[in-house]
C-alpha positions in Angstrom: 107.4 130.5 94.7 111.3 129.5 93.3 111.6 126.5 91.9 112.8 125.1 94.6 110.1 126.1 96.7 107.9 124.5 93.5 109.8 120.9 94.3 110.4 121.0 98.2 107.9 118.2 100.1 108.9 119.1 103.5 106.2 118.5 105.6 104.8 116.1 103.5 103.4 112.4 103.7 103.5 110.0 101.7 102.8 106.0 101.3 104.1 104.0 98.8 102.8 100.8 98.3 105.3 98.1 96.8 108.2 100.6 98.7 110.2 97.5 99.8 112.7 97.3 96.6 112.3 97.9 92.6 110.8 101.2 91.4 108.8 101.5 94.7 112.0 102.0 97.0 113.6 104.4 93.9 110.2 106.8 94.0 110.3 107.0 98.0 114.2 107.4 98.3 113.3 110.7 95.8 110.6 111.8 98.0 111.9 111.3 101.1 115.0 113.4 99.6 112.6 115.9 99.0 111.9 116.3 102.6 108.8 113.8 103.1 107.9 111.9 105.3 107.4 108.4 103.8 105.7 104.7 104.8 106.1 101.6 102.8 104.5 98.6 102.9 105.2 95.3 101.1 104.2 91.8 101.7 107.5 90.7 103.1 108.7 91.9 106.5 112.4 91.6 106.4 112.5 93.2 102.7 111.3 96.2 104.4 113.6 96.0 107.4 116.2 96.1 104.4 114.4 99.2 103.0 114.1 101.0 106.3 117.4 100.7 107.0 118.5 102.1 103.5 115.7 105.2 103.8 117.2 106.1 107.3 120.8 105.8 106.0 119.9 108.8 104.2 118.2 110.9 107.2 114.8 110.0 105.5 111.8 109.6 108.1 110.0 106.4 107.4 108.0 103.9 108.7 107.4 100.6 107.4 103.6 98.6 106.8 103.3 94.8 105.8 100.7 94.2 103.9 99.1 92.2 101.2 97.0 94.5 99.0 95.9 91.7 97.0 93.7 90.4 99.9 90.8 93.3 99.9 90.0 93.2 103.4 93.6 94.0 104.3 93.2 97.3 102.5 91.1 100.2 104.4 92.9 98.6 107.6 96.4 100.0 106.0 95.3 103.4 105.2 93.7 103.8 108.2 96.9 102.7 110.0 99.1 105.0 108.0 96.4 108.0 109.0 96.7 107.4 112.7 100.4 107.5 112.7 100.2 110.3 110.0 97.3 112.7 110.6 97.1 112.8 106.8 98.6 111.3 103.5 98.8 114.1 100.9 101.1 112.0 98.2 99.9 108.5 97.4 101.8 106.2 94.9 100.3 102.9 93.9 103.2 100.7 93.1 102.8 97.1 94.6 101.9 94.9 91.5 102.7 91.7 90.1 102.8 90.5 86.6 102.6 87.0 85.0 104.0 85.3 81.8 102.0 83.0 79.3 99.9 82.5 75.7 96.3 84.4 76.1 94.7 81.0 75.1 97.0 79.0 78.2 96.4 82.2 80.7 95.4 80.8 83.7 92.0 82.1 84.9 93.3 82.5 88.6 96.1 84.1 87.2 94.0 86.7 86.0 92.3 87.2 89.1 95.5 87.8 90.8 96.3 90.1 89.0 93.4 91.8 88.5 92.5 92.2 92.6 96.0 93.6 92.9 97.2 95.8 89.9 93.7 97.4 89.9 90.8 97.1 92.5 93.5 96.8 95.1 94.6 100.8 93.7 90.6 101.8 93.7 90.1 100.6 97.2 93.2 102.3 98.6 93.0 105.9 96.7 89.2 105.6 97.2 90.0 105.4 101.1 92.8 108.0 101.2 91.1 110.3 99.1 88.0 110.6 101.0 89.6 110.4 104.3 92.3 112.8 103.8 93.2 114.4 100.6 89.5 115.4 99.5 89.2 117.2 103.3 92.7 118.9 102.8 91.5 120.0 99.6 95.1 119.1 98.2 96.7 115.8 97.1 98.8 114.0 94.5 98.4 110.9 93.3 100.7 108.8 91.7 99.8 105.4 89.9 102.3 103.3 88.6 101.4 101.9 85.2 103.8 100.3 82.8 104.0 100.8 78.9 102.2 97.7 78.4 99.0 99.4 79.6 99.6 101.9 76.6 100.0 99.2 73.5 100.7 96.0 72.8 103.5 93.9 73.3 106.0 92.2 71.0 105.2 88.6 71.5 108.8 87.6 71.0 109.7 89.8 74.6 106.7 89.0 76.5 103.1 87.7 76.4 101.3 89.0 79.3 97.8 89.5 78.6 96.3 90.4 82.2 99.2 92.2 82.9 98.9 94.7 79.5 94.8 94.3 80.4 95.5 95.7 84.3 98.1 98.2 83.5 95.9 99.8 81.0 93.4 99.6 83.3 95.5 101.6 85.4 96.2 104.3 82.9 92.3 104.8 82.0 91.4 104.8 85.9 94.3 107.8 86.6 92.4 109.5 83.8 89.2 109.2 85.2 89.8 110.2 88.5 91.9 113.4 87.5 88.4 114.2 85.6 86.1 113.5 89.1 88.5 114.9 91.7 90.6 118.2 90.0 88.0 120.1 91.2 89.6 119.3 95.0 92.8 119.6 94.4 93.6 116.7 93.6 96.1 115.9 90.8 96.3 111.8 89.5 99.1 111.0 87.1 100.6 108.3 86.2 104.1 106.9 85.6 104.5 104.7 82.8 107.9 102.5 83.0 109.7 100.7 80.3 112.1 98.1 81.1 113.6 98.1 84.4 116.0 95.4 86.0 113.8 94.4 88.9 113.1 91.3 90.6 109.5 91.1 88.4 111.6 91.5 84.9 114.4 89.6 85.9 113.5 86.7 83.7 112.3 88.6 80.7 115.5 90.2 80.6 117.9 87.4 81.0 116.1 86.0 77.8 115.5 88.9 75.8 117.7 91.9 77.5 119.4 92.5 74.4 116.4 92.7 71.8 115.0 95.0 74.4 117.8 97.1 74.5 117.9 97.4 70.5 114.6 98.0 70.2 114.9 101.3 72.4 116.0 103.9 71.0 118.6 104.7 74.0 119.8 101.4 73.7 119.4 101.2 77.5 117.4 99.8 80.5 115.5 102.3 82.8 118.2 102.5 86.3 117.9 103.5 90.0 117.7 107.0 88.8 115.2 107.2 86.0 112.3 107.8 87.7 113.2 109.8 90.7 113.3 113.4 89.2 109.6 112.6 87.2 108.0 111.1 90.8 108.9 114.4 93.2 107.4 116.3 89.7 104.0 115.0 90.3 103.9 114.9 93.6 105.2 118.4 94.3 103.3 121.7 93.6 105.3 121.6 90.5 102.6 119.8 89.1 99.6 121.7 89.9 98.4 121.9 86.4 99.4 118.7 85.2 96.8 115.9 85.6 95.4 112.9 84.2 98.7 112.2 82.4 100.3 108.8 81.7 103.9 109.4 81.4 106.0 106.9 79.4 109.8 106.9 81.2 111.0 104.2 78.1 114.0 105.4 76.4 111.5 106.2 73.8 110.4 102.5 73.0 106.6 104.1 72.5 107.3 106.3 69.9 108.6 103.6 67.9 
């Protein structure tokens, strides 16, 4: 195979949950330019309308899911959805999360839960169901979580303080870890992408507040754009990536290796 053979998704589906706006709608713009075929879901039915319409603007196939991931039971009914229209999902990205702002000893306790049902058991319960219904079968799939810096370190206090947030995300991390160990052996590649700082609707405040410390204390001197994470998304979920698993990939500026 070229390389461009190596990068090319034609012919392949994918969901992205969280695909509505953000970093959700950047990773499936790239792999529906790839040539995939791509379904989004999000909570909130006319932000995918809006996303739909952008995906189609630029000839990508896609079809559009609402759903609430943080209710459990809403789950297994999605995937299964997405498998009927589908046949298969071969490229899975776990996007949809939330975050939430305050002192550990003022966190709320339902808060935490929040948090916890959606940036983590939410993502077992959905690769859990994927995997065993399509990907382990096929004998080939790529998974994609989306973690976050703060699930590799701590967190200046003066930026943030978002303890279930860091505690979830690195959840995140360890889980892509774990499951690259259990399922490499079916083909199955699960990496994940670590963003910095991205303007987004969920970093909005942060950044109005403390944009500019963030900024100097990358060494780019920049915030993550519309682009940053496109090229690094159709590498994992391409056969590019065949030998690259279990990963968690900081896309920061280099604000890590400070």
């Amino acid at each position: 195979m070229n390389v461009r053979q190596l990068f090319e998704l034609g012919g392949k589906h994918a969901l992205v949950t969280g695909g509505s706006r953000g970093l959700g709608l950047q990773i499936a713009v790239a792999l529906g330019e790839m040539g995939a075929k791509v379904a989004i879901t999000a909570r909130k039915k006319d932000e995918l309308d809006q996303a739909v319409a952008q995906l189609r603007a630029r000839g990508i196939e896609c079809d559009a899911l609402v759903c609430d991931l943080g209710k459990r039971e809403a789950i297994v009914p999605l995937a299964d959805d997405v498998l009927r229209r589908y046949g298969r999902v071969e490229i899975l990205v776990n996007n949809a999360g939330a975050t939430w702002g305050a002192p550990a000893e003022e966190h709320p306790l339902e808060a935490w839960d929040k948090l916890v049902n959606l940036n983590l058991t939410a993502v077992f319960v959905l690769t859990q169901h994927i995997g065993r219904k399509s990907m382990i079968p096929a004998r080939w799939g790529r998974v994609i979580n989306v973690a976050s810096i703060a699930g590799l370190m701590g967190q200046d206090p003066r930026i943030v303080r978002t303890i279930a947030y860091n505690a979830t995300k690195g959840g995140v991390v360890n889980f892509t870890r774990a499951l690259a160990a259990e399922w490499g052996e079916h083909g199955i590649t699960v990496n994940a992408i670590c963003p910095g700082f991205f303007p987004s609707k969920m970093t909005q405040a942060t950044l109005d507040t403390t944009g500019e410390l963030i900024r100097d204390w990358t060494p780019n001197k920049r915030l993550g754009n519309d682009e940053d994470l496109k090229g690094l998304a159709v590498l994992l979920a391409s056969e590019a990536s065949r030998h690259i698993t279990g990963q968690a990939i900081a896309v920061d500026g280099g604000a890590t290796v400070i």
